[in-house]
C-alpha positions as CSV (number, residue, x, y, z in Angstrom):
1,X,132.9,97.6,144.8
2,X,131.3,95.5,142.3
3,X,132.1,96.3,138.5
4,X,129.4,98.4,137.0
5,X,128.1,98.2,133.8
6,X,129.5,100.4,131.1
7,X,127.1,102.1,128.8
8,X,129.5,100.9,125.9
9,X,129.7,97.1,125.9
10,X,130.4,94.4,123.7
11,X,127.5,93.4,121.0
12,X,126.9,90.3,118.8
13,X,126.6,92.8,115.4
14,X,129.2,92.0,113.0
15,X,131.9,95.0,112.6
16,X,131.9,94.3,108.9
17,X,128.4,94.7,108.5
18,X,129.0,98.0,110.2
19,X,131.5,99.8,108.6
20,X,129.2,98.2,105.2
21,X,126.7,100.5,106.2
22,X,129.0,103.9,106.7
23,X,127.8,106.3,104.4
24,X,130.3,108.4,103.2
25,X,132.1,106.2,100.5
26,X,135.8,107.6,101.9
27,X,135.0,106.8,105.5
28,X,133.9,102.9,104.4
29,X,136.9,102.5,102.7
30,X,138.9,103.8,104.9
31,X,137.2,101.8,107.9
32,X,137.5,98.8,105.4
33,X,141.0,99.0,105.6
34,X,141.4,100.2,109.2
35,X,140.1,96.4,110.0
36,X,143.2,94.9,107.5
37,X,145.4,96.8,109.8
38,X,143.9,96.2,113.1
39,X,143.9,92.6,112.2
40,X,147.7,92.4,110.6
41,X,148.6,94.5,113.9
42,X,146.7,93.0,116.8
43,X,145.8,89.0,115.3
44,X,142.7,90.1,117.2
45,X,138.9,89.5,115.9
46,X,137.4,92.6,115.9
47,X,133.9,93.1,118.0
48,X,131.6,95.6,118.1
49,X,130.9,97.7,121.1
50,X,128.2,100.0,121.1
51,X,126.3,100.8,117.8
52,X,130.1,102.1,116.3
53,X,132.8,101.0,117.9
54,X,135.4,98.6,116.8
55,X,137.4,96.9,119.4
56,X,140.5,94.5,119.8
57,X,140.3,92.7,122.9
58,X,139.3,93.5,126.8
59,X,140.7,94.9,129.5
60,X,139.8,94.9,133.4
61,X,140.2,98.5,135.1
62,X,139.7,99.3,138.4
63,X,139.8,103.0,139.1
64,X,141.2,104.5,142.8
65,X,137.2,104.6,143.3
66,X,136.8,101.3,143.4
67,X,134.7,101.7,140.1
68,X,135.8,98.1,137.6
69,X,134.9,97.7,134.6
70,X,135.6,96.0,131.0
71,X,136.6,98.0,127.5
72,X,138.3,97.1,124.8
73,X,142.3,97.3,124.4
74,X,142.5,99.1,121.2
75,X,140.4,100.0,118.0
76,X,138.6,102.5,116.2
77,X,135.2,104.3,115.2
78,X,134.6,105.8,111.4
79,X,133.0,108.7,112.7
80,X,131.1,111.3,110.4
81,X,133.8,114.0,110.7
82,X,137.4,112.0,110.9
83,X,138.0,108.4,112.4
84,X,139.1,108.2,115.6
85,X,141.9,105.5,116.8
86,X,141.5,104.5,120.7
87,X,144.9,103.9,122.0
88,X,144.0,103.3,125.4
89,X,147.0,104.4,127.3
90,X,146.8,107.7,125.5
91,X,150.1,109.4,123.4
92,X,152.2,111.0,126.3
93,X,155.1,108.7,125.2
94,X,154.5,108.3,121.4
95,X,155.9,112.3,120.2
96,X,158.1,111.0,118.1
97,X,156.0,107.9,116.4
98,X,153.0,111.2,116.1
99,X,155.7,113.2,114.5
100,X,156.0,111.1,111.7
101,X,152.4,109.7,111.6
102,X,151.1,112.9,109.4
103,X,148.3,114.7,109.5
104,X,146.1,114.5,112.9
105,X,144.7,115.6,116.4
106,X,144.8,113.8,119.3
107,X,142.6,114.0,122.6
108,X,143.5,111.9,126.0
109,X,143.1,108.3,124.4
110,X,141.7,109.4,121.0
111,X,143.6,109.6,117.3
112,X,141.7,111.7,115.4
113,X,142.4,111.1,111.3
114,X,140.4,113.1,108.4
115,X,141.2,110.3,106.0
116,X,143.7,107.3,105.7
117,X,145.6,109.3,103.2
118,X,147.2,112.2,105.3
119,X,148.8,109.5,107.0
120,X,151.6,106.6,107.3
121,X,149.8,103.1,107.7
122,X,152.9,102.3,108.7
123,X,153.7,104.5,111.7
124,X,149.4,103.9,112.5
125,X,150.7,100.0,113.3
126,X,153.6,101.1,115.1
127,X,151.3,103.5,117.6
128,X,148.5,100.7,117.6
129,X,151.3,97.8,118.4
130,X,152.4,100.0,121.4
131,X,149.3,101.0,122.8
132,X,148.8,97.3,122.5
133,X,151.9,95.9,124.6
134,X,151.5,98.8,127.2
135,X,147.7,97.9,128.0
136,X,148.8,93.8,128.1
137,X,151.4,94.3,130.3
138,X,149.7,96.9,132.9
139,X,146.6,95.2,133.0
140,X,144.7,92.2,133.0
141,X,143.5,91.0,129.0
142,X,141.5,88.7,127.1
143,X,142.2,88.1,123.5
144,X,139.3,86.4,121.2
């Protein structure tokens, strides 16, 4: 089956110029430093995918459909209600890294944060580093 196109894909519009325009002067800052760590954590260049989300790197996927496709490996979105972290192989394995993270909800392969403050930064790069290493070594990646 040939890989389709995803509705999300990779755009030429600086990330910086997004999160620039975020309205909500908590959420910019916030998504101002959510690039520091995704840089510090990944040494990836951020890209834009879609009109708001950040990503770090690509993946090829190839579900038992026969449906391929690209996305990114990691990254994040400063949404109007809370950011959201994409770690893509979800958080079945990280209970105890979550436990200590702070304050947050978490959906299959999304980290949902009110603000930067309820949490650890710290434990944020451990969960980011791991999704990270998991997604390199189960799939194939580009880094740019």
């Amino acid at each position: 089956m040939a890989r389709a196109e995803n509705k999300t894909r990779q755009t030429a519009q600086s990330p910086q110029e997004f999160v620039a325009s975020v309205e909500h002067p908590v959420r910019r800052a916030d998504a101002e430093r959510l690039l520091e760590i995704f840089q510090t954590t990944t040494n990836l260049a951020p890209r834009m995918w879609g009109p708001s989300l950040i990503g770090y790197g690509r993946y090829a996927y190839k579900y038992e459909s026969g449906r391929e496709g690209e996305f990114f490996m990691t990254g994040f979105s400063p949404r109007k209600a809370n950011l959201v972290i994409y770690v893509m192989p979800g958080y079945l394995d990280l209970e105890e890294k979550l436990a200590r993270l702070g304050k947050h909800k978490i959906g299959k392969s999304c980290l949902y944060i009110n603000k930067l403050a309820d949490i650890d930064e710290a434990v944020l790069a451990e969960i980011i580093d791991f999704g990270l290493q998991y997604m390199r070594g189960k799939y194939e990646t580009w880094e740019e």
